[in-house]
C-alpha positions as CSV (number, residue, x, y, z in Angstrom):
1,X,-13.6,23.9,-13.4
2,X,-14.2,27.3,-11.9
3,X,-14.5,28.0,-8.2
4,X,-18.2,28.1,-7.7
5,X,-18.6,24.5,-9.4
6,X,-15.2,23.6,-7.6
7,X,-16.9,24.6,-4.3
8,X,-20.8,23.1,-5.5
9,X,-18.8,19.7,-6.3
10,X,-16.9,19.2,-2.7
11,X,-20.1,20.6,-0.3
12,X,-21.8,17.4,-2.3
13,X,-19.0,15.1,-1.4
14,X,-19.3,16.6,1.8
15,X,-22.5,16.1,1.8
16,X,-22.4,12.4,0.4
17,X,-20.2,11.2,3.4
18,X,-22.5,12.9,6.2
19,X,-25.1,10.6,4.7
20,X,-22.9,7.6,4.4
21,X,-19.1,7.8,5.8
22,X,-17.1,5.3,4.6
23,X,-15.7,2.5,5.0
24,X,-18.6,1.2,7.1
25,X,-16.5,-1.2,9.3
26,X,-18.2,-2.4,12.7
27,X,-16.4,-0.2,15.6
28,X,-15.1,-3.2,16.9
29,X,-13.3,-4.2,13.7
30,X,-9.6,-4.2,13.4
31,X,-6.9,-4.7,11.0
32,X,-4.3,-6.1,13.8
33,X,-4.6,-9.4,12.7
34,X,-4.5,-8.3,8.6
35,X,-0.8,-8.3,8.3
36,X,-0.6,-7.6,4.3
37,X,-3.2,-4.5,5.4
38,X,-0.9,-2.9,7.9
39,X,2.1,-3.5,5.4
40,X,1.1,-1.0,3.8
41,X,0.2,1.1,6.3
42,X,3.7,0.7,7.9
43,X,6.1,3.9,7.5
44,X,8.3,1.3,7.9
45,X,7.9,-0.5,4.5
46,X,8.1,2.9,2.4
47,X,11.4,3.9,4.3
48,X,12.7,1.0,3.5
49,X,12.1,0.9,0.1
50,X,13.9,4.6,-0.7
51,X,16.4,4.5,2.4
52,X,17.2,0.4,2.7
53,X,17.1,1.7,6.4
54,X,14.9,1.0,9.1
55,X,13.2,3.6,10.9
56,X,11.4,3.4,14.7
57,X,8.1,4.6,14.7
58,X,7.8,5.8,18.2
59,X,7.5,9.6,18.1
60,X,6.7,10.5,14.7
61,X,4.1,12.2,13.7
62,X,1.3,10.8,11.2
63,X,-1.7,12.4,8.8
64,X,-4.3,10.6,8.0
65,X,-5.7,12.9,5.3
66,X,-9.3,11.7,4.4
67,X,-9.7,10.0,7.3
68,X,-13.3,8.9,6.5
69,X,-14.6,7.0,9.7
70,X,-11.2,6.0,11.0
71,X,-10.7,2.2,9.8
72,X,-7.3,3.3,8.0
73,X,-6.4,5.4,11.1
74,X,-6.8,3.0,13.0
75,X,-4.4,0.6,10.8
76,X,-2.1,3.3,11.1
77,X,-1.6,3.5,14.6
78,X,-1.9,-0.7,14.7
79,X,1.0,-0.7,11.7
80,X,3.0,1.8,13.6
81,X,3.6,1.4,17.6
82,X,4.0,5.2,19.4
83,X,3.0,7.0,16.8
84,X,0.8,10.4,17.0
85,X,-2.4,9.8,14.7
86,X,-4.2,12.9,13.2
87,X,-6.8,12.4,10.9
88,X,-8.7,15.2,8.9
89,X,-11.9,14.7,6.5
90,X,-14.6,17.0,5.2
91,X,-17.1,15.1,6.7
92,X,-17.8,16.0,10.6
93,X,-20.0,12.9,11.0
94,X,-16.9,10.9,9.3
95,X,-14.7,12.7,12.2
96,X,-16.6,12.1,14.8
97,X,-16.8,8.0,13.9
98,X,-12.8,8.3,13.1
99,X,-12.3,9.5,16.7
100,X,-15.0,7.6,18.6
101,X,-13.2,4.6,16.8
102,X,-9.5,5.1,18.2
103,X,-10.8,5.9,21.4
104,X,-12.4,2.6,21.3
105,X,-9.2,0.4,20.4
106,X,-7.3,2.2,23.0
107,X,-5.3,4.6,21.1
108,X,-4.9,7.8,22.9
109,X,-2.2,10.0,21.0
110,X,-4.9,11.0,18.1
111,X,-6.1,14.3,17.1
112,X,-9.4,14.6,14.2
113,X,-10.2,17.8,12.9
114,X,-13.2,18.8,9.9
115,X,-10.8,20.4,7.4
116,X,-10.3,20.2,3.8
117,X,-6.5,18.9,2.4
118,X,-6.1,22.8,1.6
119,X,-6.2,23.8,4.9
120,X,-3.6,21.2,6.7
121,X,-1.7,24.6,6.9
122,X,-3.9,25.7,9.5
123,X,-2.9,22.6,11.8
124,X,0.3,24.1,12.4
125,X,2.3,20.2,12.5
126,X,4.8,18.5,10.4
127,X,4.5,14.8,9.7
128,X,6.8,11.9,9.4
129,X,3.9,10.5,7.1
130,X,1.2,11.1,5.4
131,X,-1.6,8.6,4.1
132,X,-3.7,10.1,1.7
133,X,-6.4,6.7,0.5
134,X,-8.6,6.9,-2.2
135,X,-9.2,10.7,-1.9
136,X,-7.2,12.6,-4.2
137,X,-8.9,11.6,-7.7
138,X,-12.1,13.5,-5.7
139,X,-10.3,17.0,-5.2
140,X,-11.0,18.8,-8.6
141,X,-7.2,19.3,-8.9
142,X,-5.4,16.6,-7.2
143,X,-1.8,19.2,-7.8
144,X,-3.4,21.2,-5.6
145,X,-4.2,18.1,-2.6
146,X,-0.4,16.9,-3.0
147,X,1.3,20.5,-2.9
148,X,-0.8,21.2,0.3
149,X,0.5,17.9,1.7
150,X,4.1,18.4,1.0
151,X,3.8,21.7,2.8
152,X,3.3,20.4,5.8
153,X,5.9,17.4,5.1
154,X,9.1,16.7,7.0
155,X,12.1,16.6,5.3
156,X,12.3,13.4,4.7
157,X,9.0,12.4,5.5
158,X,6.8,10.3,3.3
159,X,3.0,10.6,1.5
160,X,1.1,7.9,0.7
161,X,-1.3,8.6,-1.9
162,X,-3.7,7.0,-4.8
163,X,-5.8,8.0,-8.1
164,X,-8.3,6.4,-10.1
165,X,-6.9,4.2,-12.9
166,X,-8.5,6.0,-16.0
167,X,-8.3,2.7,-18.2
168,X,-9.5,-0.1,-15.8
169,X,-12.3,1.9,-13.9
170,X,-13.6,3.5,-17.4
171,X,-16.9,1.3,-17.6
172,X,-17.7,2.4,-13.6
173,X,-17.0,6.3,-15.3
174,X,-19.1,5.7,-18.0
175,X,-21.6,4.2,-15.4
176,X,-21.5,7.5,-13.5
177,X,-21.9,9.9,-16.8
178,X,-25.3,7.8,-17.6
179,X,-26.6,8.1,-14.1
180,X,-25.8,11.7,-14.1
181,X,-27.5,12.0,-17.5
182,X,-30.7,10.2,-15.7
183,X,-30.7,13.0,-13.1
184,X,-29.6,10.7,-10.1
185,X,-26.3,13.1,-9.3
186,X,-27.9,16.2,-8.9
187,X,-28.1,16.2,-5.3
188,X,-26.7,13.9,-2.5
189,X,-28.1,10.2,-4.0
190,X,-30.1,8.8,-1.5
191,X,-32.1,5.7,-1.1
192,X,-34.3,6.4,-4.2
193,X,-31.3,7.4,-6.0
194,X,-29.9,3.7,-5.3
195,X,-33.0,2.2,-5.6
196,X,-33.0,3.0,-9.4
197,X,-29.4,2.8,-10.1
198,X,-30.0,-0.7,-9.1
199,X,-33.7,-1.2,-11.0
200,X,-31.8,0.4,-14.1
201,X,-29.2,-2.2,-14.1
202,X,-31.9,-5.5,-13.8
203,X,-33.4,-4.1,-16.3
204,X,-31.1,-3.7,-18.9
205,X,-30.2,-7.3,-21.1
206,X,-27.4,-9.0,-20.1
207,X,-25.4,-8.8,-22.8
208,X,-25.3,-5.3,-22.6
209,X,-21.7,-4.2,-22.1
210,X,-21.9,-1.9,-19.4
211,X,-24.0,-4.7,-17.4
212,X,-21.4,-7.4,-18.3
213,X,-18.2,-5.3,-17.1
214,X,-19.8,-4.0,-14.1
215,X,-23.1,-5.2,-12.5
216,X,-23.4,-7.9,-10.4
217,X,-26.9,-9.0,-8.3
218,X,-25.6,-8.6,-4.8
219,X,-24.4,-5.1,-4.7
220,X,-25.1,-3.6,-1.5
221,X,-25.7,0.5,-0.5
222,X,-22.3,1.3,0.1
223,X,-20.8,-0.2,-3.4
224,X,-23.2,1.6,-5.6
225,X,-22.9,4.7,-3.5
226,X,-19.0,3.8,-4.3
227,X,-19.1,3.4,-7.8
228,X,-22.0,4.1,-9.8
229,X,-23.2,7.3,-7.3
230,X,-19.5,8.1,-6.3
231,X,-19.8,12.3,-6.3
232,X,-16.7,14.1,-7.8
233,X,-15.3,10.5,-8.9
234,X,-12.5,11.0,-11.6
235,X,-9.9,8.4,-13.6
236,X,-6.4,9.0,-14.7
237,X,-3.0,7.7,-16.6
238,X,0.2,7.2,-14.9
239,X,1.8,9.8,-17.4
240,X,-1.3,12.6,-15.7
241,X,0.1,10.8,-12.4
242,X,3.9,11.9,-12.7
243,X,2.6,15.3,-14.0
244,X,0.8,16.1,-10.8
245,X,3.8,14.9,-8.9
246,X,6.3,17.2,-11.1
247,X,3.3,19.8,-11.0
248,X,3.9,19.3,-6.9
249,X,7.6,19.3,-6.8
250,X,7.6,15.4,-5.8
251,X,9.2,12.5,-6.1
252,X,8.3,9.0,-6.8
253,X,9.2,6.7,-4.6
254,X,7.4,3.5,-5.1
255,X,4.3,2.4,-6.1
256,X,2.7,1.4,-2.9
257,X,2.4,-2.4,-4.9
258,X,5.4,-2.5,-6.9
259,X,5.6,-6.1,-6.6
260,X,2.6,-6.2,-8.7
261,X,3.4,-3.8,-11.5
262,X,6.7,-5.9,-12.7
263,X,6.5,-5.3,-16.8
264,X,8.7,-8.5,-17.5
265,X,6.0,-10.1,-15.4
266,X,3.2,-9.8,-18.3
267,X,5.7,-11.9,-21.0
268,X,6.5,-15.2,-21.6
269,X,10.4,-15.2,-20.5
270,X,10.8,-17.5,-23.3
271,X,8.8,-16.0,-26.1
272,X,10.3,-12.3,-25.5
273,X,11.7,-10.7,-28.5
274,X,15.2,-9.9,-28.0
275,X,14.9,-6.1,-29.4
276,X,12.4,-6.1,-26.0
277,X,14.6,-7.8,-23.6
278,X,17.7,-5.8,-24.7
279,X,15.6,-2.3,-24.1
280,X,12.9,-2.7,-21.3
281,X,15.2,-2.9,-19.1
282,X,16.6,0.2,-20.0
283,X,13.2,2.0,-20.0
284,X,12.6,5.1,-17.3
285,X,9.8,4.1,-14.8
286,X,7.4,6.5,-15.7
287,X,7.3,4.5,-19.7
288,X,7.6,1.1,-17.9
289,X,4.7,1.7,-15.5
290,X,3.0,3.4,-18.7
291,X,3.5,0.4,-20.5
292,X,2.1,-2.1,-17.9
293,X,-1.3,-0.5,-17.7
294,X,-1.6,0.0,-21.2
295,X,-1.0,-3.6,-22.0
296,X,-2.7,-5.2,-18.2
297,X,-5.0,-2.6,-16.6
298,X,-5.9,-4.7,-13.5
299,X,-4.7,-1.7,-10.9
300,X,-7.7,-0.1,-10.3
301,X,-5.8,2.6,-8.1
302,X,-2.5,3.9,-9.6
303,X,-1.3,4.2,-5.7
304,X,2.3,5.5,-5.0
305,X,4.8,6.9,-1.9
306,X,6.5,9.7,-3.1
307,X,8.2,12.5,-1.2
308,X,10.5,15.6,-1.0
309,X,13.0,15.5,-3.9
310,X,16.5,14.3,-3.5
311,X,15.8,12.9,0.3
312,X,17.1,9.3,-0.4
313,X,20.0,7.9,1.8
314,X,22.4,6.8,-0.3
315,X,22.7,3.4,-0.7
316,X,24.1,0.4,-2.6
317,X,21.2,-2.2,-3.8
318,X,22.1,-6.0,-1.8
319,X,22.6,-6.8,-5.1
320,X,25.5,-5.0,-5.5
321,X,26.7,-6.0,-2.0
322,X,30.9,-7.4,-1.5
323,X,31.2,-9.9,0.7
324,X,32.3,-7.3,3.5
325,X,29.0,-5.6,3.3
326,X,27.4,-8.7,4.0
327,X,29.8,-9.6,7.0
328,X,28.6,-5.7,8.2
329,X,25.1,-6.8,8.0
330,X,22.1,-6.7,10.2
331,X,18.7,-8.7,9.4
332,X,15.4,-7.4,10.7
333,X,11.6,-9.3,10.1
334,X,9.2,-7.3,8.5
335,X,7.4,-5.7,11.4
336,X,4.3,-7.1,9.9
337,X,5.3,-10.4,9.6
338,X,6.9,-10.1,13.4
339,X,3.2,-11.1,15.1
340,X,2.3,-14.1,18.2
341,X,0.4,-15.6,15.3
342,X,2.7,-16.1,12.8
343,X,5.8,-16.9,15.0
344,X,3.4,-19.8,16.3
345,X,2.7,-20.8,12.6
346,X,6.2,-20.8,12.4
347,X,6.9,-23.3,15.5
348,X,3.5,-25.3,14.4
349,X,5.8,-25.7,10.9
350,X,9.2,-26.3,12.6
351,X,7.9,-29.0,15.3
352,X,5.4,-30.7,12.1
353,X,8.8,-31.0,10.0
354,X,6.2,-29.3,7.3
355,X,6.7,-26.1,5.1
356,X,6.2,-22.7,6.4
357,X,4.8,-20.4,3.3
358,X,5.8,-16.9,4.4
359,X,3.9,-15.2,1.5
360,X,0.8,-16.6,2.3
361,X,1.0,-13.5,5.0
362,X,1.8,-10.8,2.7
363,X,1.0,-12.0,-1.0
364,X,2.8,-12.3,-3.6
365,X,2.2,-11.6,-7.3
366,X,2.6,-14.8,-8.8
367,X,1.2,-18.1,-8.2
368,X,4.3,-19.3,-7.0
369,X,4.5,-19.0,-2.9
370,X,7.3,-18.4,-1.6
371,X,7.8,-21.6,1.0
372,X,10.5,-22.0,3.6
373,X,11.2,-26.2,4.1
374,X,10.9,-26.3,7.9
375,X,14.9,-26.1,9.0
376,X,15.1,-23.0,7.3
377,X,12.5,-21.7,9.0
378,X,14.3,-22.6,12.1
379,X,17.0,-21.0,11.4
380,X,15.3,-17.8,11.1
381,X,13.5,-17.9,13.9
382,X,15.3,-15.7,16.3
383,X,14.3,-13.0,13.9
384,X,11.1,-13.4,15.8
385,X,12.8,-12.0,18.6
386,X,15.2,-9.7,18.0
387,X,17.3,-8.4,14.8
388,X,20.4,-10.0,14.1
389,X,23.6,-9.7,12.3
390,X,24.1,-12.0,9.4
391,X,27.0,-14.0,10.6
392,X,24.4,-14.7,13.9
393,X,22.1,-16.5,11.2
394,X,25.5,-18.1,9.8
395,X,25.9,-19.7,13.1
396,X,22.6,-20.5,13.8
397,X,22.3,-22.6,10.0
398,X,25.3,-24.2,11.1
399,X,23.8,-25.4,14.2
400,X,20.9,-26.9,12.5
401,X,22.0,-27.6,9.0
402,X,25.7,-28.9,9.5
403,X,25.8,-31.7,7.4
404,X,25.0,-31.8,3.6
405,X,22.0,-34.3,3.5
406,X,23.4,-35.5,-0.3
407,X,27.3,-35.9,0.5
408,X,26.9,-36.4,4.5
409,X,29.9,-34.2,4.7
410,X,30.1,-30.9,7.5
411,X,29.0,-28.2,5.6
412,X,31.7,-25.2,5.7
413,X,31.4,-21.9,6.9
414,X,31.6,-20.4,3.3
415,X,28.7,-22.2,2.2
416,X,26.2,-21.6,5.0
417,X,27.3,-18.2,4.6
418,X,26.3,-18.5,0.7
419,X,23.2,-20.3,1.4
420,X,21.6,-17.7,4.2
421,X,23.0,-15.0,1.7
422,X,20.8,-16.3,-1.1
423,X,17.7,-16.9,1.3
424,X,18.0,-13.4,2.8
425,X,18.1,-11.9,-1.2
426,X,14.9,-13.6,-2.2
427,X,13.3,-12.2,1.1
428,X,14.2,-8.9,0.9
429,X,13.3,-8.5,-3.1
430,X,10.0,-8.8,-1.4
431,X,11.0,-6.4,2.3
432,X,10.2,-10.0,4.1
433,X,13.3,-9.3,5.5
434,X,15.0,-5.7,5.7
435,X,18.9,-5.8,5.3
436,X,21.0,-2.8,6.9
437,X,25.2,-2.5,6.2
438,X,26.2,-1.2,8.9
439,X,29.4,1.7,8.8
């Protein structure tokens, strides 16, 4: 694309978000009570995951790069206490709703400007973290986006970012190419514009593909402004995604839902042919996540934390944990999962004698919960209050589990210390639970 369609292409998403800045949440909406949201949004949960450290967000420094009208922001600040919120978007209307919205919550340490990606240089500021949602596939070279974002990354900071998937949004690209075709895209689409999107679509039969993959009778403005009339809209492979991010000078991190992109997941455990459960494993991330969304294509954003190369801590897996590493150990909650509301749900559990299912908070991707029977919930919750070292939570499971309920014997201390050790593994595959050994 050369520079004069380059330019022609962003002044219409401009344009686009003027007339319509997105999302269009209620100024009085928030995300503090959405804990699986804010996970996401937490710098914390990113950290974690390359570092198996927890970081303190007071101080640090956070871009919001496509702020639109400031929902996400304002997650941001929510997800991460003491933080310094700057947001930048094309849109100056989007800007102005972004600020007006954390002013309205309360949150006074923010900062909006009307700049493009490209010009985050001009700001003059490092960041701790950078969110960058559902923007990039619209810059005509997303390279470009994530090289200007790593220039004005810390060294060890953290960017959030997303594209398109290519293979499960293709019948909502094909949607835009025949709307385009119909002359709907020239200029900013407008009421008309949606009008007969939506006439075009009740009119065609319904077995018609396009109709059957897509359309559905109760669309409102903003989704077929956001899918059909989406201006600059653009899909693409995990194998363009790692090419951007060597293109970049990046590094993968984590998909931003790596709990949901699990290869193994997509096979019947006991119908895998052995040539495929001898090499999968084996297979570099890039091929594995490859794999998954050629065989499942369910993702519809290929969204991923990646950062400077070479910045993580190192670190030894819990799995690989001695039994000294876990004597040296200190347990922290998920901050998300550290709320008045859920600790109640919790003591609601404990007092009930009923189960407490911790990932009905931040989901899982199976259909199997992940339940805590009520005394184990007890036993964990002091992480409500404060972190704790493991052999605190050893204690605390003696106190309240002591005798084996099948032999009426005293359970010893090498077993409790077995049993919380297994509890705190499956939590933490999961960051439920973040484990630090300390030195």
């Amino acid at each position: 694309m050369d520079k004069q369609a380059s330019d022609d292409l962003m002044q219409k998403i401009r344009q686009q978000f003027d007339t319509a800045p997105y999302p269009r949440k209620p100024l009085e909406s928030s995300p503090k009570n959405e804990p699986n949201f804010l996970f996401t949004h937490n710098l914390v949960t990113p950290y974690y995951l390359r570092n198996q450290k927890v970081i303190e967000t007071e101080g640090k420094v956070i871009l919001d790069a496509g702020c639109g009208s400031g929902y996400k922001a304002l997650a941001l600040a929510e997800a991460n206490p003491g933080a310094k919120i700057v947001g930048v978007d094309l849109s100056e209307e989007s800007v102005k709703l972004a600020r007006q919205r954390l002013e309205y919550h309360g949150f006074e340490s923010t900062e909006f400007y009307a700049i493009s990606i490209e010009e985050l240089p001009t700001l003059n500021l490092q960041f701790d973290y950078i969110n960058c949602d559902e923007v990039l596939y619209l810059l005509p070279d997303p390279t470009l986006g994530l090289q200007a974002m790593k220039s004005v990354l810390k060294a060890n900071g953290i960017i959030r970012a997303n594209l398109h998937s290519l293979l499960q949004r293709g019948y909502y690209l094909r949607a835009q190419k025949a709307f385009k075709l119909m002359g709907l895209m020239e200029e900013n689409p407008r009421e008309e514009e949606i009008e007969a999107a939506v006439q075009t679509m009740n009119a065609l039969k319904n077995e018609v593909l396009l109709k059957v993959r897509t359309w559905f009778d109760k669309a409102d403005e903003q989704w077929i402004l956001m899918n059909y009339l989406f201006q600059g809209d653009k899909g693409f492979t995990i194998p363009e995604m790692f090419s951007a991010l060597r293109m970049a000078d990046l590094e993968l991190i984590s998909m931003v839902n790596w709990r949901h992109w699990e290869l193994l997941d997509l096979f019947n455990p006991d119908d895998l042919p052995a040539f495929l459960a001898m090499s999968l494993p084996e297979v570099p991330v890039e091929e594995q996540l490859h794999l998954f969304e050629l065989l499942h294509p369910v993702h519809r954003l290929l969204d991923f934390w990646c950062g400077h190369p070479n910045q993580a801590e190192p670190s030894l897996s819990v799995a690989g944990w001695q039994h000294s590493d876990w004597e040296k150990a200190v347990v922290y909650l998920h901050p998300q999962l550290k709320t008045a509301e859920i600790e109640q749900g919790v003591l609601e559990c404990i007092a009930n004698h009923t189960s407490f299912t911790i990932s009905s908070y931040i989901p899982l991707p199976t259909t199997t919960p992940i339940v805590l029977e009520s005394s184990i919930a007890a036993c964990l919750l002091p992480l409500w209050e404060r972190a704790l070292p493991v052999k605190s939570l050893v204690a605390h499971w003696l106190q309240i589990r002591p005798v084996d309920l099948v032999t009426l014997e005293p359970v010893s201390q090498e077993t409790a210390f077995k049993e919380v050790k297994k509890l705190l593994m499956k939590l933490e595959t999961f960051v439920y639970v973040l484990l630090e050994c300390l030195a």
